[in-house]
ROLOLUM-858133 format. One record per residue (C-alpha): residue number from 1; residue in three letters; x, y, z. Coordinates in pm, whole numbers, m for minus. Last residue first. Layout:
{r NUM, 'ALA', {X, Y, Z}}
...
***
This chain:
{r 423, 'UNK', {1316, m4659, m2265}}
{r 422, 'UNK', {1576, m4433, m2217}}
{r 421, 'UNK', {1859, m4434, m1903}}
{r 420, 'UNK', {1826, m4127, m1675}}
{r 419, 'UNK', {2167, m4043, m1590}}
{r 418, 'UNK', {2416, m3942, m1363}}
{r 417, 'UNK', {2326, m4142, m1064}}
{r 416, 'UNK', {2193, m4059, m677}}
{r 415, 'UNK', {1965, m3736, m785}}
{r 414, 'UNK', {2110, m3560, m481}}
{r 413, 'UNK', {2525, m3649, m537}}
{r 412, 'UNK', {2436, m3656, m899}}
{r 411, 'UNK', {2323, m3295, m906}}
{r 410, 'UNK', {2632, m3089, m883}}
{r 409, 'UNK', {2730, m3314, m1221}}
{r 408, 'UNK', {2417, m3240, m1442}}
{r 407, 'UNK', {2265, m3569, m1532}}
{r 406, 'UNK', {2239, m3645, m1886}}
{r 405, 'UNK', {1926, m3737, m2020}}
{r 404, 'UNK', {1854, m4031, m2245}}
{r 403, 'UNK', {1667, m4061, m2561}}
{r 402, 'UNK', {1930, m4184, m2765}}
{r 401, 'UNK', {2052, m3847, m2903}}
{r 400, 'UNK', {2078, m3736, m2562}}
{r 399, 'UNK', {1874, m3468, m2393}}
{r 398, 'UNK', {2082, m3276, m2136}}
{r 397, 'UNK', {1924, m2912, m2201}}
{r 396, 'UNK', {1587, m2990, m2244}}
{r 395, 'UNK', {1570, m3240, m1940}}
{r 394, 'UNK', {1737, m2996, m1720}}
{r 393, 'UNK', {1544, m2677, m1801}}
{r 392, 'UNK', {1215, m2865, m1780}}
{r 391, 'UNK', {1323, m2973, m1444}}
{r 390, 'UNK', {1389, m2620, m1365}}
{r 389, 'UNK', {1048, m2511, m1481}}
{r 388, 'UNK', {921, m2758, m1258}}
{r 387, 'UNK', {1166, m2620, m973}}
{r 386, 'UNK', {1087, m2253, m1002}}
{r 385, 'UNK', {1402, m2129, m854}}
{r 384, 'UNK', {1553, m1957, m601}}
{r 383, 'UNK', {1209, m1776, m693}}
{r 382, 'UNK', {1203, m1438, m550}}
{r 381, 'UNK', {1074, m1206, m265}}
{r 380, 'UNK', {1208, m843, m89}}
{r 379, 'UNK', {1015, m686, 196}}
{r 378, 'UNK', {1133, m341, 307}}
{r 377, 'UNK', {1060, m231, 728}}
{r 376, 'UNK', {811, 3, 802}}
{r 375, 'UNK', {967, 254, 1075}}
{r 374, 'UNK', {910, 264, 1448}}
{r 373, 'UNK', {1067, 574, 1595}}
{r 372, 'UNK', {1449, 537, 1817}}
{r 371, 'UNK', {1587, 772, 1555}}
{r 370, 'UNK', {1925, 649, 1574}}
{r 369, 'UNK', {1821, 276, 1685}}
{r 368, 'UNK', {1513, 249, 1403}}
{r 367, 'UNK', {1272, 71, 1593}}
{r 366, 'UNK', {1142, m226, 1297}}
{r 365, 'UNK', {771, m213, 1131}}
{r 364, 'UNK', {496, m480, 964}}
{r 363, 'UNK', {173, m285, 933}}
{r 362, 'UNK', {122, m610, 717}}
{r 361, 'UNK', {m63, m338, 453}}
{r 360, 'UNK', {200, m92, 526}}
{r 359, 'UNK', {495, m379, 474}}
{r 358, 'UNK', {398, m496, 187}}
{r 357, 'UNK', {454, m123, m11}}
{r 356, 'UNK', {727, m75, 215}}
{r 355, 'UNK', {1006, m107, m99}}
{r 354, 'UNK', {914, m386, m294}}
{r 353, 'UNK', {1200, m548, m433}}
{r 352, 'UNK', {1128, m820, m681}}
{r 351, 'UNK', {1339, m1089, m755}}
{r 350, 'UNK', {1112, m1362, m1092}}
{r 349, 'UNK', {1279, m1639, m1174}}
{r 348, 'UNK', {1253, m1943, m1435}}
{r 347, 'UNK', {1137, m1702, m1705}}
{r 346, 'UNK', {1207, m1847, m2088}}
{r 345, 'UNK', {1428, m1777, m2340}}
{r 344, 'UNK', {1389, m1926, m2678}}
{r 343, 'UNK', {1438, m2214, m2893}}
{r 342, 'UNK', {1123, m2380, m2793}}
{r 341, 'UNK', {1307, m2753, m2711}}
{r 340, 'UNK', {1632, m2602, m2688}}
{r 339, 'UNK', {1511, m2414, m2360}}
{r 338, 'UNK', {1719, m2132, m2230}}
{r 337, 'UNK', {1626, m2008, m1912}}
{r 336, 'UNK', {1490, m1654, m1812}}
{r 335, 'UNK', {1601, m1475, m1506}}
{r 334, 'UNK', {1346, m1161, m1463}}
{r 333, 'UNK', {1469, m872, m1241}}
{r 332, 'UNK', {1169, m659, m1071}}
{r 331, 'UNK', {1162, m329, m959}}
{r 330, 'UNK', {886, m122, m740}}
{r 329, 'UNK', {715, m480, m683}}
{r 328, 'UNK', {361, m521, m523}}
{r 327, 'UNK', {131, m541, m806}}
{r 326, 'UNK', {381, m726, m1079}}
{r 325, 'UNK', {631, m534, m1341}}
{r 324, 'UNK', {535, m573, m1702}}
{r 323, 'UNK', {410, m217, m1815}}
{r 322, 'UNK', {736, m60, m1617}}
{r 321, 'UNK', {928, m290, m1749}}
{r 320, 'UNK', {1138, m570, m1622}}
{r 319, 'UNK', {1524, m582, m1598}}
{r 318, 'UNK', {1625, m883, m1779}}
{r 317, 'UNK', {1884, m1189, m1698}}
{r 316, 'UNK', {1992, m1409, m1923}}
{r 315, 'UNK', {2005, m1800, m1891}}
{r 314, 'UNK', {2220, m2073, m2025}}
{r 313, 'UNK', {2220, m2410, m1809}}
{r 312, 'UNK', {2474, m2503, m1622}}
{r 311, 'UNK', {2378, m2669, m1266}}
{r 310, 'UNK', {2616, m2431, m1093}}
{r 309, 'UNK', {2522, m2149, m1277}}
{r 308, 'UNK', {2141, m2226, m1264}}
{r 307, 'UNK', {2137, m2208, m903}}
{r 306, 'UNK', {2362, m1967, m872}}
{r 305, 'UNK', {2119, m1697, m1061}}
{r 304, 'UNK', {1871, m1731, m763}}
{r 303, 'UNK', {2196, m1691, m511}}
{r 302, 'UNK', {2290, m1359, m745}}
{r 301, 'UNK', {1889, m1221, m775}}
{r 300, 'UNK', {1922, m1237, m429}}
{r 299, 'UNK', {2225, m1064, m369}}
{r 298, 'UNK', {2088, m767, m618}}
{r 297, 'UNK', {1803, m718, m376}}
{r 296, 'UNK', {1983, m716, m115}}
{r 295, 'UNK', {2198, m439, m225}}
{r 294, 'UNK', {1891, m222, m265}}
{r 293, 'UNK', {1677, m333, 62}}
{r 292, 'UNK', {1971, m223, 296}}
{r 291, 'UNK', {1882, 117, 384}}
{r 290, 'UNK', {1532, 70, 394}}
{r 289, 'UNK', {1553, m181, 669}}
{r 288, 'UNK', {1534, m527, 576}}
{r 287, 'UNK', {1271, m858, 534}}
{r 286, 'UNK', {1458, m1122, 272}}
{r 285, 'UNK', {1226, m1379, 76}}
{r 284, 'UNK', {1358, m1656, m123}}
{r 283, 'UNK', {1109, m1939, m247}}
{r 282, 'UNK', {1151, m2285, m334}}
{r 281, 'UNK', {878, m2355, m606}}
{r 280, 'UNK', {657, m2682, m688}}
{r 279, 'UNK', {374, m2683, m919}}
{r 278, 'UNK', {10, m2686, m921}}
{r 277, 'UNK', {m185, m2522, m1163}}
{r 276, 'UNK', {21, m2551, m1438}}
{r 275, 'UNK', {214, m2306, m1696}}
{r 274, 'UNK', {521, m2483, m1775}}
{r 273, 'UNK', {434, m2781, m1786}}
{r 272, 'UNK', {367, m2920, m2115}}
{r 271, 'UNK', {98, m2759, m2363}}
{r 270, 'UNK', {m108, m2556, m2282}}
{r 269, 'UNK', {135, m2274, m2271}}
{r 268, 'UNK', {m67, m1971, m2344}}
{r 267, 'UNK', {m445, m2060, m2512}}
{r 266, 'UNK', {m637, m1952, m2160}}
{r 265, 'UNK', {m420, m1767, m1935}}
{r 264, 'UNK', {m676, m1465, m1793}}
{r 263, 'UNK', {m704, m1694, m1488}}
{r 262, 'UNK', {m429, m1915, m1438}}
{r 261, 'UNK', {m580, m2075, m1140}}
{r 260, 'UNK', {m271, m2089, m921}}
{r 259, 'UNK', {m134, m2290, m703}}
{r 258, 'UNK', {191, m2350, m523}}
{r 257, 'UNK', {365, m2662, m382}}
{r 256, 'UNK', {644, m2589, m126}}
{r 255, 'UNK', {997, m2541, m97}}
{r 254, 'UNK', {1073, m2270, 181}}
{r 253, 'UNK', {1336, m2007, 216}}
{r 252, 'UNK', {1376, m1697, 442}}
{r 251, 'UNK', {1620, m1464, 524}}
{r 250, 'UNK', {1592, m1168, 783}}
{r 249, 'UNK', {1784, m850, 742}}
{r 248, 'UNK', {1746, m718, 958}}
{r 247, 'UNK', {1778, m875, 1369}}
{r 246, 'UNK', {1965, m555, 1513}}
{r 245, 'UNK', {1680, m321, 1348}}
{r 244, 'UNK', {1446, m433, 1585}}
{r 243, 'UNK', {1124, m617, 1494}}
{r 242, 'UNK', {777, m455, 1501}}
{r 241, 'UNK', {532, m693, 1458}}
{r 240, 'UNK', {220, m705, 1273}}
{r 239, 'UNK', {259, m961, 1020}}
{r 238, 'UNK', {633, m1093, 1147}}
{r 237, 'UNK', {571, m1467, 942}}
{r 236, 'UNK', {351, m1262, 698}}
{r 235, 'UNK', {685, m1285, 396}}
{r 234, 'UNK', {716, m1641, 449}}
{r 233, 'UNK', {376, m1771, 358}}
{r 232, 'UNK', {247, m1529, 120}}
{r 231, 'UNK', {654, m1562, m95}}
{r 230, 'UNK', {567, m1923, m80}}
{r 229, 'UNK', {375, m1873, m397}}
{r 228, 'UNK', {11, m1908, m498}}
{r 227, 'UNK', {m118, m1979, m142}}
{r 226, 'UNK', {m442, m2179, m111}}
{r 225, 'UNK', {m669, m1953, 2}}
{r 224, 'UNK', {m927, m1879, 306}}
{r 223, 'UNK', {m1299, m1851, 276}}
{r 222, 'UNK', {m1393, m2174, 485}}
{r 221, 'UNK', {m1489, m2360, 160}}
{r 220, 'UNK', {m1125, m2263, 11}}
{r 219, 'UNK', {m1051, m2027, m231}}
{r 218, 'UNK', {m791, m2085, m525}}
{r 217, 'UNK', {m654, m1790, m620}}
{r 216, 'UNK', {m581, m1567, m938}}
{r 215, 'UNK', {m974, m1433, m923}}
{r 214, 'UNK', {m911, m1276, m590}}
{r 213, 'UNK', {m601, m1066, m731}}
{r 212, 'UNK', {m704, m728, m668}}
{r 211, 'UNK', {m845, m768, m333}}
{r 210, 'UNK', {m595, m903, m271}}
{r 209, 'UNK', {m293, m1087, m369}}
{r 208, 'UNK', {m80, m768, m237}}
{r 207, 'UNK', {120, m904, 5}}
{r 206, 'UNK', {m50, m824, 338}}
{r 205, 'UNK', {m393, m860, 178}}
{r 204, 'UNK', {m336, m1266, 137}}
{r 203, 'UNK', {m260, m1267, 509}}
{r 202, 'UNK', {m560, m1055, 609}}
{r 201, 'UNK', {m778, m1306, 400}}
{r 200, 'UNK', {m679, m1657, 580}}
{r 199, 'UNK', {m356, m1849, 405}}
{r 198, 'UNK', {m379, m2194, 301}}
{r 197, 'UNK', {m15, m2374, 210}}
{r 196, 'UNK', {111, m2319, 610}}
{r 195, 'UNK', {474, m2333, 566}}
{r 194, 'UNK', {776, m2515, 671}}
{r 193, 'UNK', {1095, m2259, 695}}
{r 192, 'UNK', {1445, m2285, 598}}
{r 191, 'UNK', {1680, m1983, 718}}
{r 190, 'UNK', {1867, m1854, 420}}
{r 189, 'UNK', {2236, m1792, 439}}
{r 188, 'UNK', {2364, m1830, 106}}
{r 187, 'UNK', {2598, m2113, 111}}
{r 186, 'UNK', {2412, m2357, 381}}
{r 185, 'UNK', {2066, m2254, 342}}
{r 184, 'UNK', {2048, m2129, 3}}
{r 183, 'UNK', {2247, m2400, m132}}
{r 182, 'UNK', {2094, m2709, 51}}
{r 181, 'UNK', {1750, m2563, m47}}
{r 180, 'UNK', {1802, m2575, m423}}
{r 179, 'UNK', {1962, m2932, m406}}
{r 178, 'UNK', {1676, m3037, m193}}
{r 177, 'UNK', {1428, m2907, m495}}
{r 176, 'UNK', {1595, m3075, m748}}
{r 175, 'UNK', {1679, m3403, m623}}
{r 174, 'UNK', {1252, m3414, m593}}
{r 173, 'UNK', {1234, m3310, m920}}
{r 172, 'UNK', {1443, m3578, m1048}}
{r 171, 'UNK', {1282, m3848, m831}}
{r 170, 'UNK', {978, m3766, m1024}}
{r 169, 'UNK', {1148, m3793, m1359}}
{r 168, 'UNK', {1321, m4100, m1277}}
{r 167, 'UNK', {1006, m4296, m1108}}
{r 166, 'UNK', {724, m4170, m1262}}
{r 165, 'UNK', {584, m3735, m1311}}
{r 164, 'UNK', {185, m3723, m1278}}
{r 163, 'UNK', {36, m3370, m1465}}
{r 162, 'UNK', {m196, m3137, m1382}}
{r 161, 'UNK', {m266, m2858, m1599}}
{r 160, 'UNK', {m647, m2992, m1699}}
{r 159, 'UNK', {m873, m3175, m1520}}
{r 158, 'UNK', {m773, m3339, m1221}}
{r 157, 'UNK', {m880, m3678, m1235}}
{r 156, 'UNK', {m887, m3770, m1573}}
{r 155, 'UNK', {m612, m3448, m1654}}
{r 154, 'UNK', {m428, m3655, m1463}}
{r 153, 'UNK', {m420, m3951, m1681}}
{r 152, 'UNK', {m391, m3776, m2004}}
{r 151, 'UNK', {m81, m3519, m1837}}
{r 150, 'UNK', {154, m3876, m1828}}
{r 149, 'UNK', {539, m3804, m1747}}
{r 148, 'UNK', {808, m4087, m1734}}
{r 147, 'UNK', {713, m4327, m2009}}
{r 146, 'UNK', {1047, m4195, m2143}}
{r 145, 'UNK', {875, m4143, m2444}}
{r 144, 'UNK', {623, m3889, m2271}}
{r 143, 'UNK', {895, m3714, m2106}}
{r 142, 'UNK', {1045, m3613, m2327}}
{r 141, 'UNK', {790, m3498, m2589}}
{r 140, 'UNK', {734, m3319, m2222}}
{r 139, 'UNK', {1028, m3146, m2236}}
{r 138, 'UNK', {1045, m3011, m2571}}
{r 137, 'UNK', {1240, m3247, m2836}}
{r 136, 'UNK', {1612, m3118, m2932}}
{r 135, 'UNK', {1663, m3180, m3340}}
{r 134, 'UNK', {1983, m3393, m3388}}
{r 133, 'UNK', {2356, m3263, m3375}}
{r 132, 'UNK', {2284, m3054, m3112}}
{r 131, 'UNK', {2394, m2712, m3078}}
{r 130, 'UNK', {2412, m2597, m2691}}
{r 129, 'UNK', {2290, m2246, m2550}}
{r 128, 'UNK', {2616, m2039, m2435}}
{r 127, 'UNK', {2638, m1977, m2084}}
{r 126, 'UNK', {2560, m1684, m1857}}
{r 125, 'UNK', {2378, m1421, m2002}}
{r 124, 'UNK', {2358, m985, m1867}}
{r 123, 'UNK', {2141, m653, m1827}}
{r 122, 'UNK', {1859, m774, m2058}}
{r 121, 'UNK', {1602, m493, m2064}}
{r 120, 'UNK', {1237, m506, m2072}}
{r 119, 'UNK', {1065, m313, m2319}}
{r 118, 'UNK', {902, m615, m2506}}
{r 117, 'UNK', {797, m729, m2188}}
{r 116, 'UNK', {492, m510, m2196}}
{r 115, 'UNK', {410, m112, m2229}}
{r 114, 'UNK', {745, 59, m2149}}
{r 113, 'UNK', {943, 292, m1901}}
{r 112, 'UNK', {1282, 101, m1842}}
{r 111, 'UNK', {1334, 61, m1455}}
{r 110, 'UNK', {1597, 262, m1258}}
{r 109, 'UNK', {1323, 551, m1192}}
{r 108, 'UNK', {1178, 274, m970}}
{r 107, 'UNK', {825, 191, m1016}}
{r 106, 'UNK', {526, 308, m779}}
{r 105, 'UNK', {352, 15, m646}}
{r 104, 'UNK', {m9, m78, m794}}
{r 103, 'UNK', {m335, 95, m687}}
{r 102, 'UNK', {m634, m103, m564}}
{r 101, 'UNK', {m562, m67, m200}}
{r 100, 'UNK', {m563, 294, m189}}
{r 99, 'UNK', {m931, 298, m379}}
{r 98, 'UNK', {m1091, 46, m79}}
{r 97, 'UNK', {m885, 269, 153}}
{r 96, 'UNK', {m1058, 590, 26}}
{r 95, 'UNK', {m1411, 415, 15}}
{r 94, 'UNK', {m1351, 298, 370}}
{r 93, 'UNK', {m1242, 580, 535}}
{r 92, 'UNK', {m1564, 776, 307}}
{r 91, 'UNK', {m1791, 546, 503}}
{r 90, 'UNK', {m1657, 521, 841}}
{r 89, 'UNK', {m1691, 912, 835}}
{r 88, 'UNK', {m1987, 909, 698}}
{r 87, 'UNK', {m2131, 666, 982}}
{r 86, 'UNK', {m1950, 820, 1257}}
{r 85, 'UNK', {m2139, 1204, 1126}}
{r 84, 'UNK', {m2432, 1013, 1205}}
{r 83, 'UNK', {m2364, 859, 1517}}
{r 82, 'UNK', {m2193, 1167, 1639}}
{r 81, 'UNK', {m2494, 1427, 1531}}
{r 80, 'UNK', {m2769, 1226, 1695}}
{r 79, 'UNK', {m2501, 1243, 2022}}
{r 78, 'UNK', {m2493, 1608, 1969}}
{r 77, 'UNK', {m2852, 1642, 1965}}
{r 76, 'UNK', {m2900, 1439, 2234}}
{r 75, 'UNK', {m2622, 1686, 2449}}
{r 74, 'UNK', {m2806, 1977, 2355}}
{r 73, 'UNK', {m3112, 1844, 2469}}
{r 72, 'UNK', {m2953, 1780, 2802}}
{r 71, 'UNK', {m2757, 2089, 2848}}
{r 70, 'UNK', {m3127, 2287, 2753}}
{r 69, 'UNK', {m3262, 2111, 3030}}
{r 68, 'UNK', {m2973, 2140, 3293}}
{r 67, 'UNK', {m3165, 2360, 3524}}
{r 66, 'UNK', {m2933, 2430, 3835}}
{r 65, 'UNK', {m2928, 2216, 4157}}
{r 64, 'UNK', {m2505, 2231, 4200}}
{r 63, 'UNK', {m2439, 1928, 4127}}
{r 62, 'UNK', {m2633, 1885, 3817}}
{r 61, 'UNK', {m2523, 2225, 3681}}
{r 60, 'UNK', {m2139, 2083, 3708}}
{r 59, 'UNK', {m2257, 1739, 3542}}
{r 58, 'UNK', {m2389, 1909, 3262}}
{r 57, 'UNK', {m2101, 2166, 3188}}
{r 56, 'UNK', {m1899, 1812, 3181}}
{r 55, 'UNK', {m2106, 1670, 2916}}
{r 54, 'UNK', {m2127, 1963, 2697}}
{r 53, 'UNK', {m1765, 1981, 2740}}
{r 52, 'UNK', {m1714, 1622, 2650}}
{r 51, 'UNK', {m2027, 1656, 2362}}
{r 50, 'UNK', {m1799, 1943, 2223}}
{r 49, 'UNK', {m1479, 1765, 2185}}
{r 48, 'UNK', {m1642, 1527, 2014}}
{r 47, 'UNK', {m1858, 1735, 1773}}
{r 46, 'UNK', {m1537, 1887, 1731}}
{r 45, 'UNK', {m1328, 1492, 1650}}
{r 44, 'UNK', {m1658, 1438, 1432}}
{r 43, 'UNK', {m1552, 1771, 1202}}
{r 42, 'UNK', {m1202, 1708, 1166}}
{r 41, 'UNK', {m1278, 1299, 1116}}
{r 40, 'UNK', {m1528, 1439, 824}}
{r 39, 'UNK', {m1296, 1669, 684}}
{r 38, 'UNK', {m1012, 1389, 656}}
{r 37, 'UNK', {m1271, 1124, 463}}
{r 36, 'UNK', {m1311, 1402, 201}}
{r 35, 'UNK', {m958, 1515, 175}}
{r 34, 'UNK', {m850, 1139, 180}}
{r 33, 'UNK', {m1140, 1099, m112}}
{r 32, 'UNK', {m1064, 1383, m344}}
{r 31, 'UNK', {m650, 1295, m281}}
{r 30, 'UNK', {m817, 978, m452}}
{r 29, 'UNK', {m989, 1098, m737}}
{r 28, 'UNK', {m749, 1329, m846}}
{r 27, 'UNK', {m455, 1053, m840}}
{r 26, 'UNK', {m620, 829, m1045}}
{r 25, 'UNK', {m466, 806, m1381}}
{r 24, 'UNK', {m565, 475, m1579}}
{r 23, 'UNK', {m302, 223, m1601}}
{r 22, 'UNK', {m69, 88, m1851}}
{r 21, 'UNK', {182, 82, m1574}}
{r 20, 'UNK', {366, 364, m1649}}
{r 19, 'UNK', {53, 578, m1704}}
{r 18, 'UNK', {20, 429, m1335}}
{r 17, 'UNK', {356, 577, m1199}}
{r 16, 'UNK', {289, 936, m1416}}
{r 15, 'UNK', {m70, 940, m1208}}
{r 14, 'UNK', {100, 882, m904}}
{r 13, 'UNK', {403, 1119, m940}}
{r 12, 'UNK', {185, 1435, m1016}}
{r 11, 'UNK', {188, 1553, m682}}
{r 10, 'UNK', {426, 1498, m451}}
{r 9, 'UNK', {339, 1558, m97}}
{r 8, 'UNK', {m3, 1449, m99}}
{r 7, 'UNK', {146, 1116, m252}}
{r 6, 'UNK', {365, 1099, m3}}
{r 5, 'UNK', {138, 1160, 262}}
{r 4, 'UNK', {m79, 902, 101}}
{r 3, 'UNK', {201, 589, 158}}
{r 2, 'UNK', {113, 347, m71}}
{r 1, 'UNK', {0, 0, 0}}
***
């Protein structure tokens, strides 16, 4: 959420942030509302002050025998006045907040000012893709003829974007994902965490997935969510708190299953799995003070990048646009992977650093030791890495001729051999 005094104080930077975005300006209408909702508190907090005086003029006259029928009929009027003045006040808090919480971060001045992601801007590569001597299949051509990955039984069961991954393939995944937390929690100092998967409302507000977002989720019977990311999880575990500055920054990780309903995704990547509704993600999420959100958000986007250094696949890295950045994030890096199988780039991580924008709607805060005042702390998230995209990466990238996939070596000690023998 956005602070309004900023916004009060700076006029003119809202609406250019949202033509940014591809969004409509709304900055009138909202300073409209805070001046609005800020009249009526002004005006209840009299009425206030004047029903205590009232009140206390009454009690005098009581005590001392006078008349106190006019105090008492001025008092019921001012009470009539107080509930109804609460009620527009309530109401135009509300319709201001309501608006607040629709509106997107403010971008960075560092990020490219464009439309989509054809303005992003690729800021480095590691690797060089590989030439094969035969034509490289897609992953789950792969897959299929390795008997290894089956989307027509699950989508039996399931519907579709599910898929069931067999012995190799599934065991593959699995290597994955520990090899992915062993790094980040024993090179690159994340703490581990298990996870609740269903989050209640208030949590899902905290980082942006609502109300915006609603149609995004899955929603449970009971009105909670099944989380879309692990960033939900790990970035509410101080919700409300106010931390001191001695313990920031604070580093997260968790592997867990995600879901999404891919609303808004119908025709794009259908086939395969890169766009499913469940799929499995560790997660990297830092909590800092202001001070130190910028550097960390370039170390993270380093330990996601390790990953696919030390398991060698190509990628590049891209700074997103101002039309392509998410909700929450005031700058975003994108690492894309090379895949063989579509001859093209394709994201495997998202880094986002987003300021106090989280923070304000988690009213999550730190005591600043030289000012000694509470301050919002920064919240940073990103994939560290999508691990069914990684698996895709893998299997793409060491196909064999003979239908066999290469294991890469810093995953043999996890995976247990180096190679997944074809059918």
């Amino acid at each position: 959420m956005l602070d309004i005094n900023f916004i009060r104080q700076n006029p003119g930077v809202l609406d250019t942030a949202l033509r940014n975005r591809n969004k409509e300006p709304i900055e009138a209408k909202l300073l409209s509302l805070d001046e609005k909702s800020r009249c009526l508190l002004t005006t209840l907090q009299k009425i206030q002050a004047d029903r205590n005086a009232n009140s206390a003029a009454f009690g005098k006259a009581k005590a001392t025998g006078q008349d106190t029928s006019e105090l008492q009929a001025i008092m019921e009027k001012l009470k009539k006045d107080m509930a109804e003045l609460t009620e527009k006040s309530n109401a135009a808090k509300s319709e201001f907040l309501d608006l607040l919480c629709t509106i997107p971060n403010i971008p960075s001045l560092e990020c490219p000012v464009g439309k989509d992601e054809n303005a992003n801007v690729e800021i480095r590569r590691f690797g060089t893709p590989k030439s094969f001597d035969f034509k490289p299949l897609e992953h789950y051509e792969i897959g299929t003829k390795l008997g290894m990955m089956d989307f027509d039984r699950s989508a039996k069961i399931a519907g579709s974007r599910f898929v069931f991954l067999y012995s190799d393939i599934a065991r593959l995944e699995r290597a994955l994902a520990q090899f992915m937390l062993d790094i980040h929690t024993k090179e690159n100092g994340y703490i581990e965490v298990y996870v609740p998967l269903i989050l209640e409302k208030q949590a899902m507000f905290g980082v942006g997935q609502l109300p915006k977002f609603e149609e995004d989720l899955f929603k449970t019977t009971i009105g909670s969510y099944l989380i879309p990311t692990a960033e939900a999880s790990l970035t509410n575990i101080h919700n409300g708190e106010i931390l001191s500055e001695k313990q920031l920054p604070l580093r997260y990780t968790a592997y867990t299953p995600c879901f999404r309903s891919e609303a808004g995704s119908a025709g794009r990547d259908t086939a395969g799995m890169l766009r499913q509704h469940q799929f499995g993600k560790v997660e990297l999420v830092s909590i800092t003070t202001p001070e130190q959100s910028v550097a960390e958000h370039e170390r993270m986007t380093e330990c996601a990048e390790g990953i696919l250094k030390k398991l060698n696949l190509p990628f590049r890295t891209v700074v997103l646009s101002t039309g392509d950045m998410g909700f929450s994030s005031e700058k975003t890096y994108d690492i894309e992977v090379w895949l063989p199988g579509q001859d093209k780039y394709r994201e495997i991580s998202s880094c986002s650093r987003c300021n106090s924008f989280q923070a304000r709607r988690m009213n999550t805060r730190y005591k600043n030791d030289t000012t000694k005042k509470n301050e919002y702390v920064h919240t940073l998230n990103g994939s560290g890495i999508a691990v069914g995209r990684c698996l895709i990466a893998v299997l793409e990238n060491y196909q064999q001729k003979d239908g066999s996939i290469e294991i890469p070596e810093a995953l043999v000690p996890y995976f247990g051999k180096n190679k997944i023998e074809a059918k």
